[in-house]
VEXNU-899751 format. One line per 2 residues: number of its first residue (from 1); for each residue x, y, z of N, C-alpha, C, O. Coordinates in nm, 4 decimals, m for minus. Example, Ala and Ser with C-alpha at 12.3 -4.5 7.8 and 13.67 -1.06 7.14 Angstrom:
<rs>
1) 1.3190:m0.5690:0.7800:1.2300:m0.4500:0.7800:1.3200:m0.3300:0.7800:1.4236:m0.3319:0.8465 | 1.2850:m0.2250:0.7080:1.3670:m0.1060:0.7140:1.2900:0.0030:0.7870:1.3409:0.1138:0.8039 .
</rs>
This chain:
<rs>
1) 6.9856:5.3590:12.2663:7.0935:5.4052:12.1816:7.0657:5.5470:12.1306:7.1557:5.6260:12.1592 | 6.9611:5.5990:12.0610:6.9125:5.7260:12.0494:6.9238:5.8270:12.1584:6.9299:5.9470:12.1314 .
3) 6.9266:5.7839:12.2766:6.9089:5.8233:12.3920:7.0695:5.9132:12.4078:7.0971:6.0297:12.4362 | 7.1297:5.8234:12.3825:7.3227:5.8168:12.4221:7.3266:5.8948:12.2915:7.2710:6.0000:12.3229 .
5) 7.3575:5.9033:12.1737:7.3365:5.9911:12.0644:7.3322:6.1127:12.0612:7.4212:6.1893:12.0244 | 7.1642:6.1520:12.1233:7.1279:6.2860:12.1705:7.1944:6.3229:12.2785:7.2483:6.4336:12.2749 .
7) 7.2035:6.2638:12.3659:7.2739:6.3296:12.4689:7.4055:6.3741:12.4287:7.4377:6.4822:12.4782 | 7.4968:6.3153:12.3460:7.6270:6.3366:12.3402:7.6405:6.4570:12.2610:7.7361:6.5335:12.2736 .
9) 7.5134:6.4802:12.1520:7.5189:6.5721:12.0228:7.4729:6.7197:12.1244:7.5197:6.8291:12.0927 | 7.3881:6.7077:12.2334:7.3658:6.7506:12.3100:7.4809:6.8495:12.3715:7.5181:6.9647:12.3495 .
11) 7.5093:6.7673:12.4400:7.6652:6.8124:12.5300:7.7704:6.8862:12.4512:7.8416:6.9772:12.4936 | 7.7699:6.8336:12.3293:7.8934:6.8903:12.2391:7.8368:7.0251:12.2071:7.9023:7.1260:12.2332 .
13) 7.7193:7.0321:12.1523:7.6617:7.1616:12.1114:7.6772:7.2547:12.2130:7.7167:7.3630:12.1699 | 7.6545:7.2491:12.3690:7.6637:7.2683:12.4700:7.7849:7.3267:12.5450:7.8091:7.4066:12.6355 .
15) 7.8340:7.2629:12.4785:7.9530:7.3047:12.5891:8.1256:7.3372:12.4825:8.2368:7.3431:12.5351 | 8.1038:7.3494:12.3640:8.1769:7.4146:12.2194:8.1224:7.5427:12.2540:8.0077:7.5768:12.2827 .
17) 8.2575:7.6222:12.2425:8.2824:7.7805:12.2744:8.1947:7.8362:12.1427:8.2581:7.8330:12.0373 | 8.1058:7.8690:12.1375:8.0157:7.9860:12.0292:8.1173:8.1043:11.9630:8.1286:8.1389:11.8454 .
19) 8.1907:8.1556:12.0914:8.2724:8.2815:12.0945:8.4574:8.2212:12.0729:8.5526:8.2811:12.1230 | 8.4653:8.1381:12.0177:8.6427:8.1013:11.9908:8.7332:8.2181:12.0320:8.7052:8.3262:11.9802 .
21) 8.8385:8.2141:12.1176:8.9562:8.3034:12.0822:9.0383:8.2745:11.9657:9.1269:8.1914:11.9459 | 8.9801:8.3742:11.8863:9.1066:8.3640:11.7267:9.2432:8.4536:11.7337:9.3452:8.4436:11.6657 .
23) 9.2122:8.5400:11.8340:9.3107:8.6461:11.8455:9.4679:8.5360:11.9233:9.5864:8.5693:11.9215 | 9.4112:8.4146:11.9790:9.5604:8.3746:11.9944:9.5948:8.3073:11.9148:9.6787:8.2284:11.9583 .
25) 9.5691:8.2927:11.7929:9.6414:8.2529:11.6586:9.7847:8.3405:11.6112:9.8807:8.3027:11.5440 | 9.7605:8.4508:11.6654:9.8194:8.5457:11.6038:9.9395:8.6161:11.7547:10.0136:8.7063:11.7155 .
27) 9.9464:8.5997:11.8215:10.0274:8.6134:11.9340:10.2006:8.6208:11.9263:10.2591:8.5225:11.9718 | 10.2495:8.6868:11.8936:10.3638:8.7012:11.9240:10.4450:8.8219:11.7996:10.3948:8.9220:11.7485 .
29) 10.5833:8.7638:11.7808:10.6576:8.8845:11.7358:10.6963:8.7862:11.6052:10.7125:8.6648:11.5922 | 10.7024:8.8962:11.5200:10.7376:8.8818:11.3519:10.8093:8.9725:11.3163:10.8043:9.0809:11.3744 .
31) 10.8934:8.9502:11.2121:11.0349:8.9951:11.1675:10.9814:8.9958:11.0029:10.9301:8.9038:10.9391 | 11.0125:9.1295:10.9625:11.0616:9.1528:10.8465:11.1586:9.2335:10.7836:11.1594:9.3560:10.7956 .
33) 11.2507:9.1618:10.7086:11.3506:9.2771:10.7163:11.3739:9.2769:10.4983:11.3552:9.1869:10.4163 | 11.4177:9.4155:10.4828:11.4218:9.4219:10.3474:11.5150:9.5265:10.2823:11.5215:9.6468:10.3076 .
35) 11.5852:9.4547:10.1933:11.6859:9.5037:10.1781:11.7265:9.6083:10.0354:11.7227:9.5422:9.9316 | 11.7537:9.7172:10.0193:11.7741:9.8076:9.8820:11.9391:9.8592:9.8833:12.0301:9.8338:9.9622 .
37) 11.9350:9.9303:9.7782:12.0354:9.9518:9.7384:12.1336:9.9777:9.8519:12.2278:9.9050:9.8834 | 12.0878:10.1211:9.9225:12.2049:10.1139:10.0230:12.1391:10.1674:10.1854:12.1918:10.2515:10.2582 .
39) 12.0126:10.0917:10.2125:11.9366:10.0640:10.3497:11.9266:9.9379:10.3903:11.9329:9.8624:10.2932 | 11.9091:9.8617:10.5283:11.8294:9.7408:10.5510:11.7420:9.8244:10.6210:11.7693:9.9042:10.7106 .
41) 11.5985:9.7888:10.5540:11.4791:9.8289:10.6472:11.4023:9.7020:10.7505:11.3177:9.6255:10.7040 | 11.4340:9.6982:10.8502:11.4037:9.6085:10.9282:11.2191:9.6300:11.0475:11.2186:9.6898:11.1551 .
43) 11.1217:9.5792:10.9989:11.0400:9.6323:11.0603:10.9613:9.4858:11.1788:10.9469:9.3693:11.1415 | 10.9261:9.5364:11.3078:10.8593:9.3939:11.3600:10.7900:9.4385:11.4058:10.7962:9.5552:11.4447 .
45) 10.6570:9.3315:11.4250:10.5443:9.3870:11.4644:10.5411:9.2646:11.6024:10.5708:9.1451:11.6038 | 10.4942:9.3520:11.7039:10.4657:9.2449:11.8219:10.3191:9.2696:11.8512:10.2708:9.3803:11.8747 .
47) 10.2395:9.1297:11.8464:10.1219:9.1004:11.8593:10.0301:9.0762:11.9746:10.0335:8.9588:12.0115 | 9.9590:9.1434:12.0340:9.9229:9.0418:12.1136:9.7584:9.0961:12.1660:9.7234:9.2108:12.1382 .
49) 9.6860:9.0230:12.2258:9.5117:9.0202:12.2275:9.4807:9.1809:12.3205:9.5396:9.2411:12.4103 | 9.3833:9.1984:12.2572:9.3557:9.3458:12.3257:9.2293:9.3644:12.3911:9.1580:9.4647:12.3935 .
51) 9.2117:9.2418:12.4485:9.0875:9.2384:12.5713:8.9471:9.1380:12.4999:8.8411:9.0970:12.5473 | 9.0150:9.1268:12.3603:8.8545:9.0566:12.3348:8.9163:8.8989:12.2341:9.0304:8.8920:12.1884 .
53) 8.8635:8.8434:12.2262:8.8385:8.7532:12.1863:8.8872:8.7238:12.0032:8.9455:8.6305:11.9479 | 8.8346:8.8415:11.9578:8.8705:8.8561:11.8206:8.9520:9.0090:11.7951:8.9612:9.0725:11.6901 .
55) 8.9785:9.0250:11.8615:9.1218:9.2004:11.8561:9.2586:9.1965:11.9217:9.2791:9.1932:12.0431 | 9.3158:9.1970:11.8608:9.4730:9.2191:11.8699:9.5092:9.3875:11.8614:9.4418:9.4726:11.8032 .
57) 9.6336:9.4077:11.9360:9.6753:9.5310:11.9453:9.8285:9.5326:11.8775:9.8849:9.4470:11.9457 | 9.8827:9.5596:11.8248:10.0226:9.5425:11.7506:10.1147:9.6717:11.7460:10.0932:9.7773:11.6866 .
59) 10.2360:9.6308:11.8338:10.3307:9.6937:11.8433:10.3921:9.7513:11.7231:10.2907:9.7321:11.6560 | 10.4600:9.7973:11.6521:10.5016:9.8440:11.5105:10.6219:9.9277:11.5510:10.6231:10.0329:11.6150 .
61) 10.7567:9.8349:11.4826:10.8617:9.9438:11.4828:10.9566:9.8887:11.3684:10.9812:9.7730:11.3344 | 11.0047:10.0190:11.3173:11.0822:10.0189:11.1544:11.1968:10.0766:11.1825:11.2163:10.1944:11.2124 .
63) 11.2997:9.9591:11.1683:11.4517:10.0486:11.1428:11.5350:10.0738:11.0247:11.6090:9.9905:10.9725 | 11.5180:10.1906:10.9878:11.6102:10.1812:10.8959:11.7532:10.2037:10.9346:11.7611:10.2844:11.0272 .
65) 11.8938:10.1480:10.8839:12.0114:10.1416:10.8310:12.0426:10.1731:10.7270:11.9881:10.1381:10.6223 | 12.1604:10.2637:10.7423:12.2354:10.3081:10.6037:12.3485:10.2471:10.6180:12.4069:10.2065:10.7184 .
67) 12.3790:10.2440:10.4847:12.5093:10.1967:10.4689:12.6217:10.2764:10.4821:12.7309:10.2488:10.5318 | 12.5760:10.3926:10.4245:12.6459:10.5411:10.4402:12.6982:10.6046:10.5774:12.6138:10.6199:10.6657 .
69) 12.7847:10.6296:10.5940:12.8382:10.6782:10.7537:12.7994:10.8251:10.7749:12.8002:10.8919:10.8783 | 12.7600:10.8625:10.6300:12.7193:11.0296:10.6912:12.5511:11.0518:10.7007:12.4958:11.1597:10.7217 .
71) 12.4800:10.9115:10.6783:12.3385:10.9313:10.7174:12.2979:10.8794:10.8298:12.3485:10.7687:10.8483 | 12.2349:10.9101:10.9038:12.2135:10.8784:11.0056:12.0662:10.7748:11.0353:11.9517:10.8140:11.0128 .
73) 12.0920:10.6756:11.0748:11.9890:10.5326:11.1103:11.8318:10.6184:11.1415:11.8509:10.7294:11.1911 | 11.7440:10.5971:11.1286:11.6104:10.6476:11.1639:11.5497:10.4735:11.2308:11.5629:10.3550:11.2005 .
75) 11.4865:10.5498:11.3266:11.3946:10.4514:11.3952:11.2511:10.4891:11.4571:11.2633:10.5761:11.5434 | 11.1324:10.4519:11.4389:10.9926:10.4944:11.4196:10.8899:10.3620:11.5176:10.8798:10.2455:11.4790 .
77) 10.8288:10.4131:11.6361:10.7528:10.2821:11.6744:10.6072:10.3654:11.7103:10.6019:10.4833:11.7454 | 10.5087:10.2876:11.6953:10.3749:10.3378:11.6750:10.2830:10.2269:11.7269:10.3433:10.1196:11.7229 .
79) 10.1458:10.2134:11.7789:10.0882:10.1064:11.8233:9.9477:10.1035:11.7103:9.9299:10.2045:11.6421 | 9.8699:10.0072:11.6980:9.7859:10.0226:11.6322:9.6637:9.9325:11.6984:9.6484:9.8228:11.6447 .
81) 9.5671:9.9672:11.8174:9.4825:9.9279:11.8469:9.3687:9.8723:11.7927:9.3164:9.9143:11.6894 | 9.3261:9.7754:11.8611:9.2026:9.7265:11.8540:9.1712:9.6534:11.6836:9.0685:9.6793:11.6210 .
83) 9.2661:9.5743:11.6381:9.3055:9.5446:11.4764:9.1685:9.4002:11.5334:9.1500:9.3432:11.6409 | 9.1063:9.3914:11.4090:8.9903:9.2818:11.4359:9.0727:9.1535:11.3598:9.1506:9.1683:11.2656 .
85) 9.0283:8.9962:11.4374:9.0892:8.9126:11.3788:8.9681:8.8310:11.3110:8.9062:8.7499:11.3798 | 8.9424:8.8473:11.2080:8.9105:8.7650:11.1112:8.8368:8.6546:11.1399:8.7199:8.6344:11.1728 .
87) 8.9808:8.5545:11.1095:8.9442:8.4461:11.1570:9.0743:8.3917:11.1626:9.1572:8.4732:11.1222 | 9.1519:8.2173:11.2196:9.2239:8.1924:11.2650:9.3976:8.2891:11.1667:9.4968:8.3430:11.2159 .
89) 9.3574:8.2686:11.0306:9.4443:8.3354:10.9637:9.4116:8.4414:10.8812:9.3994:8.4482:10.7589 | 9.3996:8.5226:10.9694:9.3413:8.6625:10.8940:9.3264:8.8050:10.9595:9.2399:8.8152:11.0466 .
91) 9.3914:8.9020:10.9315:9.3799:9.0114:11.0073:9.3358:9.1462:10.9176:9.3835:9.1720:10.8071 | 9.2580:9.2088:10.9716:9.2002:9.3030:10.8911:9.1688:9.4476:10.9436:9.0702:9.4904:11.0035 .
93) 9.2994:9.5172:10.8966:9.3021:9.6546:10.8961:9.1970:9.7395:10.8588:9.1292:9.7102:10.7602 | 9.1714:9.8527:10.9316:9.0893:9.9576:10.9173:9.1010:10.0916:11.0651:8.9999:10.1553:11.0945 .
95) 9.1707:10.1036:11.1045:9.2479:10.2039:11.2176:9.3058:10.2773:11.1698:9.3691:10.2739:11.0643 | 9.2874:10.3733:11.2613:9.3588:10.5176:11.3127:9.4355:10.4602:11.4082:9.4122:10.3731:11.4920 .
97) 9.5687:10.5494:11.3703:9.6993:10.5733:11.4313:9.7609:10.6663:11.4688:9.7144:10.7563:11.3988 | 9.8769:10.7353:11.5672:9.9066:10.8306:11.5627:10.0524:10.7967:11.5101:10.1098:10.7170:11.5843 .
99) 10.1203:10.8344:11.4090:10.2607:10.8435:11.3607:10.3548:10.9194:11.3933:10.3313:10.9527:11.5095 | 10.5027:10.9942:11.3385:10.5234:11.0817:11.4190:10.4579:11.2259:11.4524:10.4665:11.2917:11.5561 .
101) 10.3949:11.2520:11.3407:10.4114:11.3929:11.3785:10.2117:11.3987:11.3074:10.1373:11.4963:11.2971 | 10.1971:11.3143:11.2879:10.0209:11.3257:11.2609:9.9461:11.2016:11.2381:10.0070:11.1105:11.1819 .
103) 9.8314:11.1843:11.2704:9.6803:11.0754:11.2602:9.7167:11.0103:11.1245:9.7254:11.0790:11.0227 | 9.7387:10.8698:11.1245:9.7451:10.8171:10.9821:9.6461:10.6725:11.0015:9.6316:10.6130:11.1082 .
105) 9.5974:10.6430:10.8987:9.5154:10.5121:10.8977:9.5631:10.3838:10.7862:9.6198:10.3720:10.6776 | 9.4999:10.2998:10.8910:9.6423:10.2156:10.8002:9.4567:10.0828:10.7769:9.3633:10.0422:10.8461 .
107) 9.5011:10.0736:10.6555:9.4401:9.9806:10.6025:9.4565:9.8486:10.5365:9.5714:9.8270:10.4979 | 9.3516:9.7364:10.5098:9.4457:9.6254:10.4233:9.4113:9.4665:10.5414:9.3322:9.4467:10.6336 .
109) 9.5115:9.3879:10.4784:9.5103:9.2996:10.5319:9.6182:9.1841:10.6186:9.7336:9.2074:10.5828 | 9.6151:9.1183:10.6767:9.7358:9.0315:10.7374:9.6976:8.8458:10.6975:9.6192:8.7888:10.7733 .
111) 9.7470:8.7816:10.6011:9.7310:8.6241:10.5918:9.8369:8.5554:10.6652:9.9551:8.5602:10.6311 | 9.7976:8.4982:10.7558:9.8661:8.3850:10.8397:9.8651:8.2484:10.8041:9.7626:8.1857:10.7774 .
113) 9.9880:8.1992:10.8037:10.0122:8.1016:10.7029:10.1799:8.0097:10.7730:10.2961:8.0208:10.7340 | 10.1191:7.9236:10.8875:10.2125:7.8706:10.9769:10.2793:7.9928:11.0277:10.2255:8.0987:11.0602 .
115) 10.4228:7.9569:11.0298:10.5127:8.0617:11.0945:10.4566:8.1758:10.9988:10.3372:8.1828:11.0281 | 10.4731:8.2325:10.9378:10.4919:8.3511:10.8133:10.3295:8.4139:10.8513:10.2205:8.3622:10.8758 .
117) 10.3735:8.5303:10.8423:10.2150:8.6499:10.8244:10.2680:8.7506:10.7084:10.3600:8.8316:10.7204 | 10.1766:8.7229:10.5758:10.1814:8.7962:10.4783:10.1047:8.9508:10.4842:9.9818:8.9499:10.4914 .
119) 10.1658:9.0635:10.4817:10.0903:9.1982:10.5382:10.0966:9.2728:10.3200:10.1819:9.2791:10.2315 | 9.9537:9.3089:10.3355:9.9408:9.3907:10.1931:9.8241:9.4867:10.2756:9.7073:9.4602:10.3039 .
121) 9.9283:9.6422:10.3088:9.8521:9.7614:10.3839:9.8540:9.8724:10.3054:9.9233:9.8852:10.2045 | 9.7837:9.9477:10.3475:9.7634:10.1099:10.3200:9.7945:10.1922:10.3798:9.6911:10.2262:10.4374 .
123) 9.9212:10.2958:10.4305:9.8867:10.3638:10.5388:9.8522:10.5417:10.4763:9.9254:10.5979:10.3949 | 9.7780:10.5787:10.5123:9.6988:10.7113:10.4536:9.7657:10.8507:10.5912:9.7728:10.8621:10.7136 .
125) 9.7920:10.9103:10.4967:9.7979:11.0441:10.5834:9.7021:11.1248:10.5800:9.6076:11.1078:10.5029 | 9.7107:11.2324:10.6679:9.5403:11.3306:10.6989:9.5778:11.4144:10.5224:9.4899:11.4851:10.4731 .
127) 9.6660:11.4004:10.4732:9.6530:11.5066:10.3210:9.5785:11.4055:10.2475:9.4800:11.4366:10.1804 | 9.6212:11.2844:10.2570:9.5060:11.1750:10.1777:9.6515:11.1109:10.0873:9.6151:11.0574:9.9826 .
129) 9.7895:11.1073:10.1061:9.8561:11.0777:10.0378:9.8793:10.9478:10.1155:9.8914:10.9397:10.2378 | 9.8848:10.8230:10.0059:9.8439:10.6528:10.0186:9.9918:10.6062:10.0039:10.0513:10.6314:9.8991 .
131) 10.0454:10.5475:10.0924:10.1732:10.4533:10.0509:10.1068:10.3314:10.1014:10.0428:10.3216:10.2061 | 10.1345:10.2238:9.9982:10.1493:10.0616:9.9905:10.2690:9.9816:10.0195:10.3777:10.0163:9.9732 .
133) 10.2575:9.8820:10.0895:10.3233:9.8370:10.1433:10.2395:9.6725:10.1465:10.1229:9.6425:10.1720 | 10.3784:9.5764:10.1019:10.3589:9.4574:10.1008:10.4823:9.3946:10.1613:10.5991:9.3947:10.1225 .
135) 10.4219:9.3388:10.2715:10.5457:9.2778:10.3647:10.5375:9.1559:10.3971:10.4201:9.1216:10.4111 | 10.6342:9.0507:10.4207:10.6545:8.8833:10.4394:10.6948:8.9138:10.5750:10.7760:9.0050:10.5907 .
137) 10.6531:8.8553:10.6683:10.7064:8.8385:10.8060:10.7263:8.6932:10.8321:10.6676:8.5995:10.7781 | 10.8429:8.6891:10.9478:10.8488:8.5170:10.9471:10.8817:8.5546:11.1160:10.9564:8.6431:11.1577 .
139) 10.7831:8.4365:11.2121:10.7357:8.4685:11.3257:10.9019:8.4299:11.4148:10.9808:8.3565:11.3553 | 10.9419:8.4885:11.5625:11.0351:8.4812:11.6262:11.0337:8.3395:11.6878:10.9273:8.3079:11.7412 .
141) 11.1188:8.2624:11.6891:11.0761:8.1630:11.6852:11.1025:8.1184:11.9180:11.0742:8.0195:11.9857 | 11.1519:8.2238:11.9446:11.1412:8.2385:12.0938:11.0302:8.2921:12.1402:11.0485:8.3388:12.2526 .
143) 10.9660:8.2998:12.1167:10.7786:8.3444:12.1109:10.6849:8.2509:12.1693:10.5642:8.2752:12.1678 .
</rs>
């Protein structure tokens, strides 16, 4: 009986991945959209593994809408490589980006939490000027 025991505690130790993929926790496209006085800012991020095991690469694009007919819609998409995953619900910013027109680093974190990924980031410009940003995403559900 000891015999059958060890062997089994054996095998399991054995042959349980050391190295987990956490990065497909996080796989697909999320929607956030938010609404002010007279914009919908609609931003989604599409997710997906960037060669390793624990890194995701994330698509990033923000639309804004006016309500106004004499302003004109702006739309902005940017990639943000090599984002490290944590662990199954957790993503953790610290990258360089290129934005439109200069190097920005975006910092902070991502909590995954079923469908929904809660984002509280930093994105920094090369002058050193910090905008915050706290965003609710709720995942596409054709994904």
């Amino acid at each position: 009986m000891k015999h059958i025991i060890g062997f089994t505690l054996l095998f399991l130790c054995c042959c349980s991945d050391p190295d987990p993929d956490i990065a497909s926790f996080f796989v697909g496209t999320y929607i956030c959209e938010q609404q002010t006085g007279d914009e919908l800012i609609s931003t989604e991020w599409k997710i997906w593994q960037d060669g390793y095991k624990d890194r995701v690469k994330i698509r990033i694009s923000i639309r804004t809408d006016f309500k106004q007919a004499d302003k004109q819609d702006i739309t902005q998409s940017f990639s943000v490589d090599s984002v490290l995953v944590e662990s199954k619900t957790v993503l953790y910013f610290n990258n360089e980006y290129v934005g439109e027109k200069e190097v920005m680093i975006i910092k902070g974190q991502a909590i995954k939490e079923g469908q929904s990924l809660s984002a509280d980031i930093a994105l920094i410009n090369e002058k050193g000027v910090v905008t915050n940003q706290i965003l609710e995403f709720a995942k596409k559900r054709w994904n």
